[in-house]
C-alpha positions in Angstrom: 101.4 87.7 98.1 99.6 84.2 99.0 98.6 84.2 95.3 102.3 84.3 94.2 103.3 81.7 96.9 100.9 79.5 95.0 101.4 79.7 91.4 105.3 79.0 92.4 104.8 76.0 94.0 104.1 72.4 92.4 100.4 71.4 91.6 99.4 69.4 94.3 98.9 65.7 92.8 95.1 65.8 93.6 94.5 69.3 91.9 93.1 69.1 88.1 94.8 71.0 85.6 92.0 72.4 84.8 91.2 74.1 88.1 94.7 75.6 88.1 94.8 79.6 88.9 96.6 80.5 85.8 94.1 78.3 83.6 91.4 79.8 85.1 92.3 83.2 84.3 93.4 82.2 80.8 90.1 80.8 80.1 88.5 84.0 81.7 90.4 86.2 79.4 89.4 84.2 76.0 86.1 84.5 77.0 86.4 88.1 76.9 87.7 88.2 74.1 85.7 86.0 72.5 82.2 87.0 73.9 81.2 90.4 72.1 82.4 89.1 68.5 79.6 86.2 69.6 77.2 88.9 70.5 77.5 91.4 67.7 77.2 88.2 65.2 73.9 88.0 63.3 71.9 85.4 61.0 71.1 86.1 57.6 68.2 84.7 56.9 67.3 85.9 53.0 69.0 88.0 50.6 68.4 89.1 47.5 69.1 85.9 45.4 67.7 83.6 48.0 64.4 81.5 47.4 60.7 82.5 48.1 57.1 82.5 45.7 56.7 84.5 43.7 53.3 85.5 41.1 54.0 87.8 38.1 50.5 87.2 36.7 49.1 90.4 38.7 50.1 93.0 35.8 48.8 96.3 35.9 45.0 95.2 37.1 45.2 96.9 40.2 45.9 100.5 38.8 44.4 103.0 40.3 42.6 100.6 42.7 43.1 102.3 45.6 42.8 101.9 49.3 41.3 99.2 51.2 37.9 100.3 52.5 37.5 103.0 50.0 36.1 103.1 46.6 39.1 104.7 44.9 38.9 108.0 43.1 40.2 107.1 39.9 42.3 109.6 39.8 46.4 109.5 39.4 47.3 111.0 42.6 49.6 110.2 45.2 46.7 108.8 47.3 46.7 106.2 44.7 48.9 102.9 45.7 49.3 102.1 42.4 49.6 104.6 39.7 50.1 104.9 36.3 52.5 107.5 35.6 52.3 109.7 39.5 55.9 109.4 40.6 55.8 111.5 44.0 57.2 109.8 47.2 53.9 108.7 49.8 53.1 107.1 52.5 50.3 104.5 52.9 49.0 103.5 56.6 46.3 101.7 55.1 46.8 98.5 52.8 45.9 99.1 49.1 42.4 97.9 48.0 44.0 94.1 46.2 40.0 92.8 45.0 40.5 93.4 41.5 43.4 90.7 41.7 41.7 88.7 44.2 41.2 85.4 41.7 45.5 86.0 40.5 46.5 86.3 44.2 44.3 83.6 45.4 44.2 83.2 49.5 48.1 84.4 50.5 47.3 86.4 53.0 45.0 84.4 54.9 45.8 80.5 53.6 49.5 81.2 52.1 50.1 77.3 52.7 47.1 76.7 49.5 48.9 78.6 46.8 47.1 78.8 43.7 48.3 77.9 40.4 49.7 81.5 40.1 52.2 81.0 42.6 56.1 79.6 41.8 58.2 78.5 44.4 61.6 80.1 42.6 65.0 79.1 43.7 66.2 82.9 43.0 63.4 85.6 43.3 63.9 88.1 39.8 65.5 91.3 41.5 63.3 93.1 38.3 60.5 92.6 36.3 57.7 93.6 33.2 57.9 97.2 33.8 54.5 99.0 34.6 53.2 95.8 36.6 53.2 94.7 40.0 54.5 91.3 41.2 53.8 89.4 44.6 56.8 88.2 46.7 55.9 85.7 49.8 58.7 84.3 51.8 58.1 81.4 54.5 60.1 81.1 57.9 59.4 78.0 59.9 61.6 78.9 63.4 61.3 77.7 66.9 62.7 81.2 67.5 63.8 84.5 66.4 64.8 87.5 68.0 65.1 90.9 66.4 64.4 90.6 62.6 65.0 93.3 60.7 64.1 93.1 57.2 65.5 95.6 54.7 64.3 96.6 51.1 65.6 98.3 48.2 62.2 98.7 45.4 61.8 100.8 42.3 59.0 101.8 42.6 57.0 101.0 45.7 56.5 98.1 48.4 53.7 97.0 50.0 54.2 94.3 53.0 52.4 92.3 54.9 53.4 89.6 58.2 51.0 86.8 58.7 48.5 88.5 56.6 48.8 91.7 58.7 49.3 94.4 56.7 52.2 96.0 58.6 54.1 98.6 55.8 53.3 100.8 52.5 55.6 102.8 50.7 56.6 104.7 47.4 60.1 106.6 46.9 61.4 108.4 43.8 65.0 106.9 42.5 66.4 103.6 42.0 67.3 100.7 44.2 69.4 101.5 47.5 69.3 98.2 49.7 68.4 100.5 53.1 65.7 102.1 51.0 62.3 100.5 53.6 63.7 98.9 57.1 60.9 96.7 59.0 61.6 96.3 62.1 59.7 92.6 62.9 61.0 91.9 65.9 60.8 88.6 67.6 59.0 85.7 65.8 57.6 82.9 68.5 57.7 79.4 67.3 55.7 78.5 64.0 55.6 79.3 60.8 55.5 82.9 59.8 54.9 84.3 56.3 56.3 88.0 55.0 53.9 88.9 52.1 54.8 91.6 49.7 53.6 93.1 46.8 56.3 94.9 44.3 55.0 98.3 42.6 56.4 99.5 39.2 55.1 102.7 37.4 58.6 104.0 35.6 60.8 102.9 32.6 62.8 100.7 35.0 62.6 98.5 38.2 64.5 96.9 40.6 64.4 94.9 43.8 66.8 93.6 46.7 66.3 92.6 50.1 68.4 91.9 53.1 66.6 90.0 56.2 68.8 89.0 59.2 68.1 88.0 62.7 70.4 88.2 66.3 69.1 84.9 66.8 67.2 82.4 64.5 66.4 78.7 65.8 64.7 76.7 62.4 62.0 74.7 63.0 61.0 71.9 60.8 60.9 71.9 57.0 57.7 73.7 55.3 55.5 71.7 53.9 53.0 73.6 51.0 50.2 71.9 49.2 50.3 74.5 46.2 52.6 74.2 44.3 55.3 71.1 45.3 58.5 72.4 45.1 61.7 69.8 45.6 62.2 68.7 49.2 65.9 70.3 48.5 64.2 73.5 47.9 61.8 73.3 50.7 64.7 73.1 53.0 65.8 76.6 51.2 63.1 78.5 52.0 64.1 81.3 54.7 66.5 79.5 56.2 69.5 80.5 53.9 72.5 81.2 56.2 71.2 78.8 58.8 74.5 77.1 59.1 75.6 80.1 60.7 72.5 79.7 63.5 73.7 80.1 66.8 71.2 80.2 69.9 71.2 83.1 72.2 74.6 83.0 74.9 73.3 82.6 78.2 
């Protein structure tokens, strides 16, 4: 009733408009509406025709390599990471054994910012390539921030990943390329620079790849800076951080 009383009467001269019941609720109720769109919003951070290095010179030397820490058997199996004709679907919670490309990769796992000559920074990673060879993907995310990465894949015929040189996934399907084929769950990053690492597998008449990475929250941190090779500075500013324009930090 005193509420009513109020809202009929003149604004005293030394109330702001701003402070006004009726504002105040009208504010309240935009927020509302406006708040869980916020929320639900997410920040893509690379897709599949986004930037990133890339080294095609691998080829098929690391058939029938096997795992890390073993010998290998040699044979075509689906214990092998990288076979030659095998097309069953496996699971690998080990990395693959990479020493017979060790001089084409170079250190990318464990100094990616000192590429070798091997690497390309490309503005558009190839979403296929020479069939029966494996490529090497690396993309680079400089953040002061991120919350809840979640990187998606779509390979023909296997994928084998790696975050900050920890080898974190391994996996070989039958069938073509379905975007929601491998989901990695990274998490949060902290502030740095962080480096995804994959390798591509192909053993079939065809290939294919496509990825989808997004974040709830992504905060860039200053440009990269490589040694090996120089890409432009336009291109540095690419890398990772497509999307960015859409960065928004976390509502508190």
């Amino acid at each position: 009733m005193q509420e009513n009383s109020i809202e009929s009467s003149p604004l005293p001269t030394q109330t702001h408009p701003m402070r006004h019941p009726k504002f105040v609720r009208a504010l309240a109720a935009l927020g509302a509406l406006c708040l869980p769109a916020l929320a639900s919003a997410q920040v893509t951070l690379v897709k599949t025709t986004d930037a990133g290095y890339y080294n095609n010179q691998i080829g098929n030397t690391l058939n029938l390599s096997g795992l890390s820490g073993t010998t290998g058997s040699g044979a075509d199996n689906c214990a092998e990471p990288f076979p030659i004709a095998n097309d069953c679907n496996a699971t690998y919670s080990t990395a693959p054994k990479l020493d017979a490309a060790s001089s084409i990769l170079g250190n990318w796992l464990t100094d990616p910012l000192n590429l070798n000559s091997n690497w390309s920074f490309l503005g558009s990673i190839p979403n296929s390539w020479a069939i029966d060879t494996e490529v090497a993907v690396m993309y680079q995310f400089n953040t002061l921030g991120a919350t809840n990465v979640v990187a998606k894949f779509g390979v023909d015929n296997g994928m084998y990943a790696w975050l900050n040189g920890q080898y974190i996934f391994g996996k070989r399907d039958q069938g073509g390329v379905g975007l929601y084929e491998y989901t990695l769950n990274l998490g949060d990053l902290a502030a740095g620079t962080h480096f995804l690492q994959l390798i591509l597998e192909d053993h079939g008449w065809t290939n294919g790849y496509a990825v989808d990475i997004s974040a709830d929250d992504f905060i860039p941190g200053p440009p990269p800076n490589p040694t090996v090779p120089e890409p432009s500075t336009s291109a540095l500013m690419a890398i990772g951080l497509v999307g960015v324009v859409a960065v928004r930090r976390r509502l508190r």
